[in-house]
Every structure is written in C-alpha cells, then in structure tokens.
ZAMARGU-4260 file (C-alpha; in steps of 0.2 Angstrom, whole numbers, plus 5000, padded with zeros to 4 digits):
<rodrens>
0) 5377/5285/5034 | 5361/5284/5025 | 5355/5269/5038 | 5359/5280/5053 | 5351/5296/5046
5) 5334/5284/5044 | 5334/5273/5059 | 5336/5291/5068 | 5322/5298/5057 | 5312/5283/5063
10) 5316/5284/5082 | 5310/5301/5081 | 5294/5297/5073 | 5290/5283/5087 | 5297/5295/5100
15) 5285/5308/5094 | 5271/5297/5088 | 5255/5299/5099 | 5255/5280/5108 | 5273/5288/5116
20) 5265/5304/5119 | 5251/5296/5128 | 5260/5283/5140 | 5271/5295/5145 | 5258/5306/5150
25) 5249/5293/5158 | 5266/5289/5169 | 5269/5308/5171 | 5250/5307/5180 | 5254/5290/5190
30) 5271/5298/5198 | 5261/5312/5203 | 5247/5304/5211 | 5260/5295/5223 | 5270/5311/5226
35) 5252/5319/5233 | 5248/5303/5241 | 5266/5300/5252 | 5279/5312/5259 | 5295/5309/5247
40) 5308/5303/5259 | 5320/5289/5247 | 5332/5292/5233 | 5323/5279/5223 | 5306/5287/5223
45) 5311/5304/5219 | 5322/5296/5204 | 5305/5289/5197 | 5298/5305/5199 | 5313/5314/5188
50) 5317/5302/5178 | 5298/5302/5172 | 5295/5319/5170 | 5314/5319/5160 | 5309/5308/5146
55) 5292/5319/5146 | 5303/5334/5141 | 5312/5322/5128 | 5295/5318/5121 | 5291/5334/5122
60) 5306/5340/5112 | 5306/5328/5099 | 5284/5333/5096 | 5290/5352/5095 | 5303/5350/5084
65) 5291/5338/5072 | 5276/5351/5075 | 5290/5368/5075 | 5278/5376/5060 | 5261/5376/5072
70) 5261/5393/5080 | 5245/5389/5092 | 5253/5370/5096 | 5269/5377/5099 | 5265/5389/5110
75) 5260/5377/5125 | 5270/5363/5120 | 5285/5375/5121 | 5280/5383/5135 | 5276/5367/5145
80) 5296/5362/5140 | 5302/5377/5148 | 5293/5375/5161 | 5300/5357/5165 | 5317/5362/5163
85) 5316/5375/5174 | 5308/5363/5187 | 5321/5351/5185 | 5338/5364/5183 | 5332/5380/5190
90) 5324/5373/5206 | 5343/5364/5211 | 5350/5385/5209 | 5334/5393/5220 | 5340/5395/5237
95) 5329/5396/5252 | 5331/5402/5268 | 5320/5404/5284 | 5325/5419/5299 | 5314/5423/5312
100) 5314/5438/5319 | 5311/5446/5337 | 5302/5463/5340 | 5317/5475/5341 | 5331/5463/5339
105) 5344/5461/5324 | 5344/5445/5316 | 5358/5440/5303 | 5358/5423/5300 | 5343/5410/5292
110) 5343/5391/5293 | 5341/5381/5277 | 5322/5377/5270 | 5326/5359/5268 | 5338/5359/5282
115) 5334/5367/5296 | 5349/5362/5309 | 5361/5372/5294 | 5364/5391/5294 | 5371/5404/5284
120) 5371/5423/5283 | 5362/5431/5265 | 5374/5444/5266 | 5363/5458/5277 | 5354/5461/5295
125) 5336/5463/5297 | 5329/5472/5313 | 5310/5470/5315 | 5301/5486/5319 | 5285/5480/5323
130) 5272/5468/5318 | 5255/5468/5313 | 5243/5454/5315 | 5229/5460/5306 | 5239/5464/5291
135) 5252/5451/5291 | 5266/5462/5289 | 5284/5465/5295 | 5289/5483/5298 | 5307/5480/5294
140) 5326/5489/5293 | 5337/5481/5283 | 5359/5482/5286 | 5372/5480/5277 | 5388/5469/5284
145) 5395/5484/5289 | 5382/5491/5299 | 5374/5503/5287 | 5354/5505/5284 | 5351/5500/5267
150) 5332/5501/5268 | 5316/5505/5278 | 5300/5494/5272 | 5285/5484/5278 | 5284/5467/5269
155) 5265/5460/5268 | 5259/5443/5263 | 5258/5442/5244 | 5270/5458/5244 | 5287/5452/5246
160) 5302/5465/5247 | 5319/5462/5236 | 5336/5466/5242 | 5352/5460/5233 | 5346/5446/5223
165) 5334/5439/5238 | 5316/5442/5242 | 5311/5444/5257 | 5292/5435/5259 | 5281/5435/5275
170) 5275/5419/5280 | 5271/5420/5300 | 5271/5424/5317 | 5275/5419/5335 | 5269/5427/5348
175) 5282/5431/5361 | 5277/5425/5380 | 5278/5438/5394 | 5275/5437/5412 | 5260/5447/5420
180) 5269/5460/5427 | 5277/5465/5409 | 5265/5460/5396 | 5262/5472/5383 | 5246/5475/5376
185) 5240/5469/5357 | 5238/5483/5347 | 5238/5477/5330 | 5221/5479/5325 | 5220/5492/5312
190) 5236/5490/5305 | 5247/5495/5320 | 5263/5489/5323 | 5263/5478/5340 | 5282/5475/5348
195) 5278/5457/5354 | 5282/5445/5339 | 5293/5435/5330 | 5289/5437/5313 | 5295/5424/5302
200) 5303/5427/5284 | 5306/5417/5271 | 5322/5424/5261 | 5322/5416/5242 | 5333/5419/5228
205) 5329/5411/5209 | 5344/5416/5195 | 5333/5405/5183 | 5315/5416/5186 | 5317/5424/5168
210) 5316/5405/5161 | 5300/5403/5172 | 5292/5418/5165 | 5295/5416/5148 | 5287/5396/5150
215) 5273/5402/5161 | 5269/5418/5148 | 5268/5403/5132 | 5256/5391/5143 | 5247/5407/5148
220) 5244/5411/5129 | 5245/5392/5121 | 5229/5390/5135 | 5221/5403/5127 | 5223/5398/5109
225) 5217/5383/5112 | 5201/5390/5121 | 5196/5401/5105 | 5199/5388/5093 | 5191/5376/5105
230) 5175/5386/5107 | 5175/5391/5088 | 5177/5373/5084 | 5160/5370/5094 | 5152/5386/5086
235) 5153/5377/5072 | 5150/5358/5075 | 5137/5360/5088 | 5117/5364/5088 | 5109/5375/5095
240) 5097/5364/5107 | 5114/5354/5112 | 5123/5370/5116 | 5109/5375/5127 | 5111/5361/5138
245) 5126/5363/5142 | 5126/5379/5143 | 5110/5378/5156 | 5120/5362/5165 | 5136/5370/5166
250) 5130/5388/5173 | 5118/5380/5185 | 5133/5371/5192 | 5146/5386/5192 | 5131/5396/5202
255) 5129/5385/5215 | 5148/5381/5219 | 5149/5400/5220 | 5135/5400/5233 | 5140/5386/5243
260) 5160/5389/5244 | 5164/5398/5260 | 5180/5408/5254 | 5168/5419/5242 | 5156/5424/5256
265) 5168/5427/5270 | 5167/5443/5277 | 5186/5446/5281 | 5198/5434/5272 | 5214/5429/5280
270) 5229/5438/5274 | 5237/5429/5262 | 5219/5428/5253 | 5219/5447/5251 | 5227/5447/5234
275) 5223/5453/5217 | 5225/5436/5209 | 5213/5427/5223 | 5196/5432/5212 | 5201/5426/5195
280) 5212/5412/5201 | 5196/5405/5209 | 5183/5410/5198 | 5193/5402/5183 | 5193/5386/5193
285) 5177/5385/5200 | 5170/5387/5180 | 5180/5374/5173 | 5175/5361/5187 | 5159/5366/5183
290) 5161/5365/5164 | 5171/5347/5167 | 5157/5340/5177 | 5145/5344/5167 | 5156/5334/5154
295) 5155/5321/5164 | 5138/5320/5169 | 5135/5321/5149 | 5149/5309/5145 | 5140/5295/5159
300) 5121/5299/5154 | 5123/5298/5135 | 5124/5279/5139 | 5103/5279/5139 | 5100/5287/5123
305) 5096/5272/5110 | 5098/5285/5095 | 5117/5281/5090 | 5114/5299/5080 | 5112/5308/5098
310) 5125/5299/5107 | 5137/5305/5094 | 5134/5323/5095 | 5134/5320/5114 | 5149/5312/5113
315) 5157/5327/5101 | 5149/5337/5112 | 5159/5331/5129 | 5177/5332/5119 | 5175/5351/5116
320) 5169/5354/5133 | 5184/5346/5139 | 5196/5356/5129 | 5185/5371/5136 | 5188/5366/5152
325) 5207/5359/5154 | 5211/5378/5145 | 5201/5387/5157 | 5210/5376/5172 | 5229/5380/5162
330) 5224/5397/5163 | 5219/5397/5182 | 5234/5385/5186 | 5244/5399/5179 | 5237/5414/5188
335) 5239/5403/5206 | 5256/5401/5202 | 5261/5419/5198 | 5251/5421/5216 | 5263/5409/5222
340) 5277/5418/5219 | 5270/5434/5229 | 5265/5426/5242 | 5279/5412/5248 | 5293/5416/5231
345) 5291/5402/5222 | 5279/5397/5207 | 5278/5379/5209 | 5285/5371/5226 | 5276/5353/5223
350) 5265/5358/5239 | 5250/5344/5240 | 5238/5355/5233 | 5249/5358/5218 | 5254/5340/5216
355) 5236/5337/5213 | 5229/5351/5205 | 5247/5345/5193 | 5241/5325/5193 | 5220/5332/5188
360) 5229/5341/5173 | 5239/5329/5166 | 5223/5315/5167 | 5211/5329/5158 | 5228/5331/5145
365) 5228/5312/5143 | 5210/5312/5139 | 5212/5326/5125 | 5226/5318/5118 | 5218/5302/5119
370) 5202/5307/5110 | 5210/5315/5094 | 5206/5303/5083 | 5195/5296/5094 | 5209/5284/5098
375) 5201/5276/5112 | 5184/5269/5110 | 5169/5281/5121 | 5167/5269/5134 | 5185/5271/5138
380) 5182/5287/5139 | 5170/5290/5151 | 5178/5279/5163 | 5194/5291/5159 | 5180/5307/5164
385) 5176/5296/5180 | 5192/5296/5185 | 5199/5312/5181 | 5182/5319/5191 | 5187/5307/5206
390) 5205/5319/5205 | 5199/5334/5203 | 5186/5331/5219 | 5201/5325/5226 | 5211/5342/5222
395) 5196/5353/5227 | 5194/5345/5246 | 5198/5329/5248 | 5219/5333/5250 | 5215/5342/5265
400) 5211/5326/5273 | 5227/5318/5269 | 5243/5316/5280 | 5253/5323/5266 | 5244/5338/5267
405) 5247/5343/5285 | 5260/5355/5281 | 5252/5363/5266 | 5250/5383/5264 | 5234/5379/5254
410) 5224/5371/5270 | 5221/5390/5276 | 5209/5381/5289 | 5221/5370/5298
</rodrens>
C-alpha cells in the first residue's frame, strides 16, 4: 500500500513538475498553429487537437491541486481549467441553429450550424417586421406553437434577444430581388425599417454558460493579479533610467499604432463594431503588442552591449515586460470574448482570428513559464520572443490573408 501511495505521489510530482508543464504547453501552441493554418476536416486531426488540450487540463489539475494554497496562482490556473472543460463538454451541449427570415413572412424552422442540409423547429415562429440596414437590426414578432405572440422586439448586432432557453443573434442580410415595375424603395437610412430583406438569425442555446462565466471571471482577475505583482515586481527591481526606456519605447509604439490603425479613425464603424466592448477590447490589445515588441526589440538589441551588468538588467527587464504584456493581452482576450457572445452567442467558436490570437498566448505563456528560473538559457529566449512576435503579426494581419480565414467574422473588410 505504502509503494502505490508513493509511486502516485511521484507521478504527480513529474506530472506537475515544470519540464511537463512546458512541453505540454509547447504542444497545446503547435496544435493551435495547424488548426489556424488548415480547415479541420479528419477525425484524426481534431483527436490531436482534443487529446492535447485534454492532457493540458490533466496538467493543469494535477499543478492546481500541488499550488491549491496560492490565491493569485490559482486564480488563473483554475480559471484557465474551467475554461477547457467547458470547451471540450459544454461546447458538445450548445446547440446552433441558423433561420432566415423574409420581410413579412413567418419562419419556424432553422437548419443546423454545422449541418446545413438538417432542420429542426426551436420550439417557436418568428415573423420579420422590417429590417434596417444601417443599424443591422431585425424588427421581429415572436410565436408560440400554438399561434400566440409571445413578444414584440428588434434584435441588433451585439444585442441578442433571449426567448425560452435560445438567443436570438443578428448576423446578416439578403436583399430580396424585385422586378422594376414592383421594387420598393430602400428606406433604411436612419434607422427605418425597410420590407425588402431576409435577415439572417443565428439561434443558440448554451446550458453550460454559468461554467463559462465562472472560468472567464478567474482568468479575468488571475490576469489582473498577475499584472499588479508583475509591475510591483519591476517597481522594485528596475531603475529608473531602464524604466525610462521602456516606457519612452513602448508608448512611442502604442501611439503610433493608434494613429495608423484604420478601425480607430473611421468615421462610421460597421455595425457589429458599435459596441461598448470594441474601445477597450482594442485599446488593451494594441498596448500589449506595443509593450511586447518593445520586449522584443530590447530582448534582440541587448545582444551589443559588452557590459554583462547591463545585458542582465536588460534581460530582467524584458521578463517583466513580458508578464505586463501577456496579462494585459489575457485581459483583452477576455473582454473580446464576452463581445463574442453579444454579438454571434458564443465566447469562443475557434474562428481563425481566435485560433491565433489562442496559439500567440500559449507561446508568450511558454516563454514566462520558461524564464522562471531562468530555465532556458537568453539566447533561447530571444529567439522564443522572435517567434512569438512573428505570431502575434500573424494574429494582428497576416490571418486575413489566409484561406482558412475566408469565412471569418473578424475579416470585417472582406
């Protein structure tokens, strides 16, 4: 008895040493990267992909319950858990369902998300009383299967309506084709209510949402403990001239991405972009890109310095800017997420954007794991920045140009 009680003390000790932690996370990353590069089609590729991020909730279990008297620590760690089990058991109970909608007409069935060729009734009617283009919204009468009008309501981009279980999410249009002779004319500038569209709804329902919730609120606050110890740790270990410079790098940068990226300047955003989370969602994201450049840059150019003393306070100074910027990003992450779920109904739908905005976290995760201890020598580590840079590029722009992006609800300009 005594041998099977210590050779499973001794499992959990490699299972939550740090070498598992960090090749987990660094498959965790790689499974990501070729979900955002391919559409997932096979059995065995998606397998990979949920058997990896299985044993990462194993890991994660095993660190939690080794770490259960860190407050701060457990905070994300539990939160990230949650989160993964909701991904991989509530995400099989969600139910989606797509119904468009004509002008005038009654519309009681919806065809599957992933399969479009099924259909099924949600259990009530929905007549479209007029649709605004301006606004994006669906003026909409909702039935009963007996014939009786449950509700009057217009459903808006980012403002979805919930009826028995289901919201009901705006996510298009079509405009209907008339001949000459009948054609109506648009009058859905300003806000009126034009009768030629098909609007097209999105009806989702999610039992496990509390579970999302209760993960996203401990990332959302684990992300924020470790940004106030992370800055009190550099309050104290850091100098003054050395803080100057980053400061003076990374505000330089964070000013000119806000000058240069179109969304901020735009006179008249696009619908689904008028919502309260779009200013801090982006702000929070722009500033750790800048913050995590900069660490980069510093990471790459403390390479010159002959002084070892100065390359050393470089280099401390790049692993707290790190943990600035990869809590900075968890909070933003967090924020588009909630978004997410106004907008299309779900928090986390492994869109292309979100698969590499997912694969750019666990890299910068890596690398802060990686550096505790300094367990990897500094050239390591700056080829570790490199890359997670090249990703997070890759997140910011480069997935609009990829194939598995064509259907993406982030490329707003396709």
């Amino acid at each position: 008895m005594e041998n099977i009680q210590e050779a499973v003390k001794q499992m959990f000790r490699r299972v939550g040493g740090w070498r598992v932690s960090l090749f987990v996370m660094l498959m965790a990353f790689m499974v990501t990267v070729v979900r955002g590069l391919v559409t997932w089609n096979t059995v065995s590729c998606l397998v990979a992909f949920e058997a990896t991020y299985g044993f990462l909730a194993f890991v994660l279990g095993v660190v939690c319950l080794r770490n259960w008297r860190r407050t701060g620590f457990l905070l994300s760690h539990v939160g990230l858990l949650v989160v993964i089990v909701y991904g991989a058991i509530g995400s099989r109970e969600i139910k989606r369902m797509k119904m468009t909608v004509g002008t005038e007409e009654v519309q009681s069935w919806a065809s599957d998300y992933d399969h479009p060729e099924r259909y099924s009734q949600p259990g009530f009617s929905i007549l479209l009383n007029g649709f605004s283009i301006s606004t994006h919204s669906s003026d909409i009468s909702v039935f009963s299967q007996d014939g009786k009008e449950i509700l009057r309501t217009v459903v808006t981009v980012n403002s979805p309506v919930e009826v028995d279980g289901w919201k009901i999410c705006q996510m298009g249009y079509e405009e209907k084709v008339y001949e000459k002779e009948y054609g109506e004319e648009d009058s859905s500038e300003g806000g009126v209510f034009s009768k030629n569209y098909f609007s097209k709804l999105q009806l989702v329902r999610d039992p496990w949402q509390p579970c999302a919730l209760l993960g996203i609120t401990m990332l959302f606050f684990g992300g924020l403990w470790l940004l106030v110890t992370t800055l009190l740790r550099a309050r104290k270990d850091l100098h003054g001239s050395s803080l100057y410079v980053f400061s003076s790098l990374a505000i330089t940068l964070f000013i000119a991405v806000c000058m240069f990226y179109p969304p901020l300047w735009r006179k008249q955003l696009m619908p689904v972009l008028r919502s309260p989370w779009f200013a801090p969602h982006i702000a929070l994201y722009i500033y750790c890109y800048a913050v995590l450049t900069t660490a980069t840059i510093m990471a790459v150019g403390q390479f010159f310095f002959r002084d070892m003393k100065r390359r050393e306070v470089w280099q401390k100074m790049v692993d707290l800017f790190v943990g600035i910027g990869i809590a900075v990003m968890t909070l933003g992450m967090l924020i588009g997420a909630i978004w997410a779920k106004d907008a299309w109904g779900l928090y986390w739908s492994w869109d292309a954007k979100e698969t590499w905005a997912a694969a750019t976290w666990l890299l910068y995760l890596f690398f802060l794991h990686a550096r505790k201890g300094k367990r990897i020598a500094y050239p390591w580590a700056a080829g570790l920045l490199t890359l997670a840079l090249c990703c997070l590029q890759m997140c910011w722009w480069g997935v609009n140009y990829l194939p598995s992006a064509q259907e993406s609800l982030h490329v707003y300009d396709v």
